[in-house]
C-alpha positions as CSV (number, residue, x, y, z in Angstrom):
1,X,0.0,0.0,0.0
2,X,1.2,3.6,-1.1
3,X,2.1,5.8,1.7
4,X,0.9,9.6,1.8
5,X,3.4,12.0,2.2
6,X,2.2,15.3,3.7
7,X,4.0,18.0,2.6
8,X,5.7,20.2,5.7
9,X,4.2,23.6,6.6
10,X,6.2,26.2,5.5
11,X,8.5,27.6,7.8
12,X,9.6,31.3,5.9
13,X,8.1,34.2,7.4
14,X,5.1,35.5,6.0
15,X,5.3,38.9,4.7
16,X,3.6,41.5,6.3
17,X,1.1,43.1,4.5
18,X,-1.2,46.1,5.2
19,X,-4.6,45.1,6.4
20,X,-8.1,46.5,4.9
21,X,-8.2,49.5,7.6
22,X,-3.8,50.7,7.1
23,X,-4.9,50.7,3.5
24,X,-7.9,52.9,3.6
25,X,-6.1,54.9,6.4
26,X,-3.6,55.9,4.3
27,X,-6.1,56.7,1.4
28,X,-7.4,59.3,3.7
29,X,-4.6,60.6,4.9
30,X,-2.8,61.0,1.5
31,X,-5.1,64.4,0.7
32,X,-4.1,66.0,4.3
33,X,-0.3,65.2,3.6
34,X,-0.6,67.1,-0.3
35,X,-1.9,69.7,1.0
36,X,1.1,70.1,3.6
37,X,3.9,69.7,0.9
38,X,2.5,72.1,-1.5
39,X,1.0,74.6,0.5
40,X,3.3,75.1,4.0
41,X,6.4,72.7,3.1
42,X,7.0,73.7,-0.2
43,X,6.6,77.6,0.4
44,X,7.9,77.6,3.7
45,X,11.7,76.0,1.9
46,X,11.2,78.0,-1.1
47,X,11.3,81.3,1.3
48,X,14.4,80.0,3.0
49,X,16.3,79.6,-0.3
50,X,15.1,82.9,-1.1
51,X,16.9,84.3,1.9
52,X,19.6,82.5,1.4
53,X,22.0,85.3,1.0
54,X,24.1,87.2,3.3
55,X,23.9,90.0,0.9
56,X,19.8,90.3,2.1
57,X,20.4,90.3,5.5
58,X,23.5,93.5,5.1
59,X,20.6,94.9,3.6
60,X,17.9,94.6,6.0
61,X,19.6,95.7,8.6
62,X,21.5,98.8,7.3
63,X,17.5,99.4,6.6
64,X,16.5,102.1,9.6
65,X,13.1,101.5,9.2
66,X,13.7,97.8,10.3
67,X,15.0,98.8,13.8
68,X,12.3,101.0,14.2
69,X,9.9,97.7,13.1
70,X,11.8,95.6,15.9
71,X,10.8,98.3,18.5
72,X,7.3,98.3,17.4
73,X,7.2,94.4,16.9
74,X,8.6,94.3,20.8
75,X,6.3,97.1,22.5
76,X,3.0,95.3,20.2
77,X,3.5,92.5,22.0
78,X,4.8,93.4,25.4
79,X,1.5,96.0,25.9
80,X,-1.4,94.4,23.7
81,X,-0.8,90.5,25.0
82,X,-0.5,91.5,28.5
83,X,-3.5,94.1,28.5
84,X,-5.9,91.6,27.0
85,X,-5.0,88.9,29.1
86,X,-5.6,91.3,32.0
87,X,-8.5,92.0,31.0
88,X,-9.9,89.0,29.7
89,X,-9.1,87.7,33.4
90,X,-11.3,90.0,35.2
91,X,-14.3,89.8,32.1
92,X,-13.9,86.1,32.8
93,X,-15.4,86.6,36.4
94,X,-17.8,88.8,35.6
95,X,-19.3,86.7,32.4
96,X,-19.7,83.4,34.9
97,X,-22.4,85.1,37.1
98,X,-25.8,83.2,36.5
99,X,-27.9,86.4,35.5
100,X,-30.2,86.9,32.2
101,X,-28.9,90.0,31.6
102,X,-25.2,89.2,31.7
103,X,-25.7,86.2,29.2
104,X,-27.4,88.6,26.8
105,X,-24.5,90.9,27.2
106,X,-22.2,88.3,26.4
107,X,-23.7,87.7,22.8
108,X,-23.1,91.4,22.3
109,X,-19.4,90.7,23.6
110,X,-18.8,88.2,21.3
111,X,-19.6,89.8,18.0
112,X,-16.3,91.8,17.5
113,X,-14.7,88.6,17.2
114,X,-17.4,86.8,15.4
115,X,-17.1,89.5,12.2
116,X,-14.7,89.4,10.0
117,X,-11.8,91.9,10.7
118,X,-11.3,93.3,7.3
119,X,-15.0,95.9,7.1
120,X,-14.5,95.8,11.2
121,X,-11.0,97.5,10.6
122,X,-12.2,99.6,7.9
123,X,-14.8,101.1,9.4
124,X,-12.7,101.5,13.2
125,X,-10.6,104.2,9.8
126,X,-13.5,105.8,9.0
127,X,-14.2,106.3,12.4
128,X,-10.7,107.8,13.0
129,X,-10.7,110.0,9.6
130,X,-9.0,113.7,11.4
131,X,-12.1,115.5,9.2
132,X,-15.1,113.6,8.9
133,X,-14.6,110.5,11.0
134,X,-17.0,109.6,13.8
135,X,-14.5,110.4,16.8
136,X,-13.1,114.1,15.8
137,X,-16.6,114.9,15.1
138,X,-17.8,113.9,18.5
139,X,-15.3,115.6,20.2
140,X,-15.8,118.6,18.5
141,X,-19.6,118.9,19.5
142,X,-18.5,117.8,23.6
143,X,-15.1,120.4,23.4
144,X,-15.6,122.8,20.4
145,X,-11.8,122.0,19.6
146,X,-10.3,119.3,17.3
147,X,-9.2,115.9,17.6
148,X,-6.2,114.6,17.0
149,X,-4.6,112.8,13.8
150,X,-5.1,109.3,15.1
151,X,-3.5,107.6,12.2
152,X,-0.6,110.1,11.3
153,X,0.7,110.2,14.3
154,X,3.2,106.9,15.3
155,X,2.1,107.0,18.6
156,X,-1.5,107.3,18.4
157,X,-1.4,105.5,14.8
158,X,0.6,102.5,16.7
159,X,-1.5,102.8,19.8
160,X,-4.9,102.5,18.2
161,X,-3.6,99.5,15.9
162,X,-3.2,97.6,19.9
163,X,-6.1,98.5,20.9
164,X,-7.7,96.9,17.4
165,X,-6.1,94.0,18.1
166,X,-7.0,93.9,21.8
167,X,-10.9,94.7,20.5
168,X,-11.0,92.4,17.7
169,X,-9.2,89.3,20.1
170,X,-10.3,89.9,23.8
171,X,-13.6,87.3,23.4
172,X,-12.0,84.8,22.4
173,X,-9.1,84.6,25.1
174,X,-12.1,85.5,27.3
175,X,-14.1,82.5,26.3
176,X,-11.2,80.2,27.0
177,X,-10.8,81.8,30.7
178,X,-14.9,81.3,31.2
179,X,-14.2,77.6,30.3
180,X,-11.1,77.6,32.3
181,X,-13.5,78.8,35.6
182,X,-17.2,76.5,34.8
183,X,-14.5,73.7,35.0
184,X,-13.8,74.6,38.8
185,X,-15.9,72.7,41.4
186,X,-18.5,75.1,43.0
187,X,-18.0,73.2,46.3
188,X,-14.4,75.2,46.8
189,X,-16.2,78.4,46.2
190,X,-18.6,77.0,48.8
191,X,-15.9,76.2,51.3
192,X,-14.1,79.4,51.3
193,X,-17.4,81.5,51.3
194,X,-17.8,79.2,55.0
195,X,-14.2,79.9,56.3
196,X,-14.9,84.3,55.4
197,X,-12.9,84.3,52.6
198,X,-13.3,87.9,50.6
199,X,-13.7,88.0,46.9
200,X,-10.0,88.4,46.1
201,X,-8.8,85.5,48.5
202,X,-11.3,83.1,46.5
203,X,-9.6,85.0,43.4
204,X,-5.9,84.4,44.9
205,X,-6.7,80.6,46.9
206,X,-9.5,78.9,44.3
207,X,-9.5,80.5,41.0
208,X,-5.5,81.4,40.2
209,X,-4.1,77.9,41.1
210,X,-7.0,76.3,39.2
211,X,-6.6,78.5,35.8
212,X,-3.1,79.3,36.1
213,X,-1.4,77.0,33.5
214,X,-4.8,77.3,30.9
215,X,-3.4,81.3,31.3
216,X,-0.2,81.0,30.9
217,X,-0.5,78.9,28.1
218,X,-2.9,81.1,26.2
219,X,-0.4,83.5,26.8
220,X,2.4,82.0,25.4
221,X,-0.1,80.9,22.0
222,X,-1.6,84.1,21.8
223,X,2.2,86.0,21.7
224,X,2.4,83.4,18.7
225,X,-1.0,85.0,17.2
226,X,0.2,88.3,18.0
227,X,3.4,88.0,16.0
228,X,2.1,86.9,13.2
229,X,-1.6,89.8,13.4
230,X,-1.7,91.2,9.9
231,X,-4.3,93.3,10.1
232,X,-4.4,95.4,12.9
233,X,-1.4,96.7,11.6
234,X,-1.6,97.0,7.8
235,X,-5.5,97.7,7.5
236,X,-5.1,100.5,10.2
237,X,-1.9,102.6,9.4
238,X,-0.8,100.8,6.4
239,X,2.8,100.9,8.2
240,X,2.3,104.8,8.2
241,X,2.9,107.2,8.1
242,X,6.5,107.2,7.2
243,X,6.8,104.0,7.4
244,X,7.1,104.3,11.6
245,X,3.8,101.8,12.4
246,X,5.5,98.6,11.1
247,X,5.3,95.7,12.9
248,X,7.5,92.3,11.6
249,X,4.2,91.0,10.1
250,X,3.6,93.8,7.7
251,X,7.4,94.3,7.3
252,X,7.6,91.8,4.4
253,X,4.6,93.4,2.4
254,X,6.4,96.8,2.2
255,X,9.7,95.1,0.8
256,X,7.4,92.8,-1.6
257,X,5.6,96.2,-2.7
258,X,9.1,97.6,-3.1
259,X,9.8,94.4,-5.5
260,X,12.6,93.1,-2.8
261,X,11.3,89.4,-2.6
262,X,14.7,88.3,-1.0
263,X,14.3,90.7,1.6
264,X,10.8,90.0,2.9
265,X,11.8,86.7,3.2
266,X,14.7,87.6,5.1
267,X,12.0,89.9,7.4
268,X,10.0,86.1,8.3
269,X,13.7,84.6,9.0
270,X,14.5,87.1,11.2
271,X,11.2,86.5,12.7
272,X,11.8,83.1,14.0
273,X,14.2,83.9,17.1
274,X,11.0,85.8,18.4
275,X,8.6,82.4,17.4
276,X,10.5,79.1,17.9
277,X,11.3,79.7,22.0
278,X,7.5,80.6,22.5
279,X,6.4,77.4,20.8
280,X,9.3,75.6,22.4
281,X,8.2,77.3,25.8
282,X,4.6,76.2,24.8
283,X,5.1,73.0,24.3
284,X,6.9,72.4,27.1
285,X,4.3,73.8,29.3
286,X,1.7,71.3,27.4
287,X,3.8,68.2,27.4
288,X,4.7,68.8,31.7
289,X,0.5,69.4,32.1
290,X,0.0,65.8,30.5
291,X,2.9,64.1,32.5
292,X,1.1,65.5,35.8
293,X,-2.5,64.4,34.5
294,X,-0.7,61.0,33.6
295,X,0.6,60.3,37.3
């Protein structure tokens, strides 16, 4: 009688292959990842071979309008980040209180930064027009004397472009801040108010501890925003006059009107020192908050 033979298993390794879900996964994540290359990889590198010369940065700097754009870039940020934090703290408290009327106040709140900024800042211009605008005219009717030049003045023109951008961003940062409170138990309010504690010792014992890192973190990401605002400036003063109301963000459109290309690009390079520690800073702050919520 014939014996069978079985043939052995086969003992090489299958080959790994990509299941049904790795397949479609990469399907959908093929768009995201085209989108990336051309539109923030591919402009991003071509800027930095465009500022690849030495020759731009001689340039830039022997410029004196970019020192004066430094100082502005520095005081923007210093003032208008540190005022609407301030005051996006204390709005905070006072948008939490359960009352009808406050929560129909905080709609109207919200609209300057529900609109769009371009007819917002257009019409904050008008306003601020030295003949006809709103603001010279009302002071004329309260003083019978005129108003200043808001926008041809680099103080005032400078000045009013912070407090555009302090308008235009203060409810958003204040949402963050109500969330930051609602996420506070009521019983430590509750606690305190037994032991006599005043409204600012609730403020400096309950509510600073709890929203200190979602502040300082908002900070750091809205110094980032700030640094990069486009329009408070440019829509506002247009850099003016004289050229004295630049900031590093509208910088790069004067040289690109001026058809200096490799210049403007050097302008975003020479922006980065101010950029990469606050993200660096940032994301250290977020990657220590997970480690603590991890343990």
């Amino acid at each position: 009688m014939a014996s069978i033979v079985l043939p052995y298993p086969s003992t090489s390794p299958r080959k790994p292959g990509l299941s049904t879900y790795q397949v479609w996964g990469l399907i959908l994540i093929a768009p995201y990842v085209l989108v990336f290359l051309v539109f923030v990889l591919y402009p991003v590198t071509y800027g930095l071979w465009l500022a690849r010369h030495p020759a731009s940065y001689i340039t830039l700097f022997e410029d004196p309008v970019f020192f004066r754009t430094i100082v502005n870039t520095i005081v923007f940020l210093l003032v208008a980040v540190n005022l609407k934090f301030l005051l996006a703290l204390y709005l905070s408290g006072f948008f939490v209180h359960e009352r009808r009327w406050i929560r129909w106040l905080s709609v109207i709140f919200i609209l300057p930064w529900a609109m769009p900024a371009i007819p917002t800042i257009f019409s904050i211009r008008f306003m601020l027009n030295p003949e006809w605008g709103v603001v010279n005219s009302l002071i004329f009717r309260l003083t019978g004397g005129d108003g200043p030049n808001w926008l041809n003045d680099p103080v005032l023109g400078l000045s009013m472009a912070m407090l555009v951008h302090i308008w235009h961003a203060l409810p958003f940062w204040t949402l963050i801040l109500i969330a930051g409170r609602l996420a506070i138990p009521k019983e430590q309010y509750e606690a305190a108010s037994v032991d006599g504690a005043t409204g600012w010792q609730k403020f400096k014992y309950v509510t600073w501890p709890s929203i200190r890192t979602l502040y300082l973190t908002s900070t750091l990401l809205s110094l980032i925003w700030t640094l990069g605002d486009f329009n408070s400036v440019y829509l506002l003063t247009g850099g003016g006059p004289a050229d004295q109301t630049h900031v590093l963000a509208t910088l790069g459109i004067r040289y690109i009107r001026l058809d200096q290309v490799d210049q403007a690009m050097a302008t975003i390079v020479v922006a980065l020192p101010f950029v990469l520690p606050l993200v660096y800073f940032m994301m250290k702050r977020l990657s220590a908050n997970d480690q603590q919520k991890s343990s």
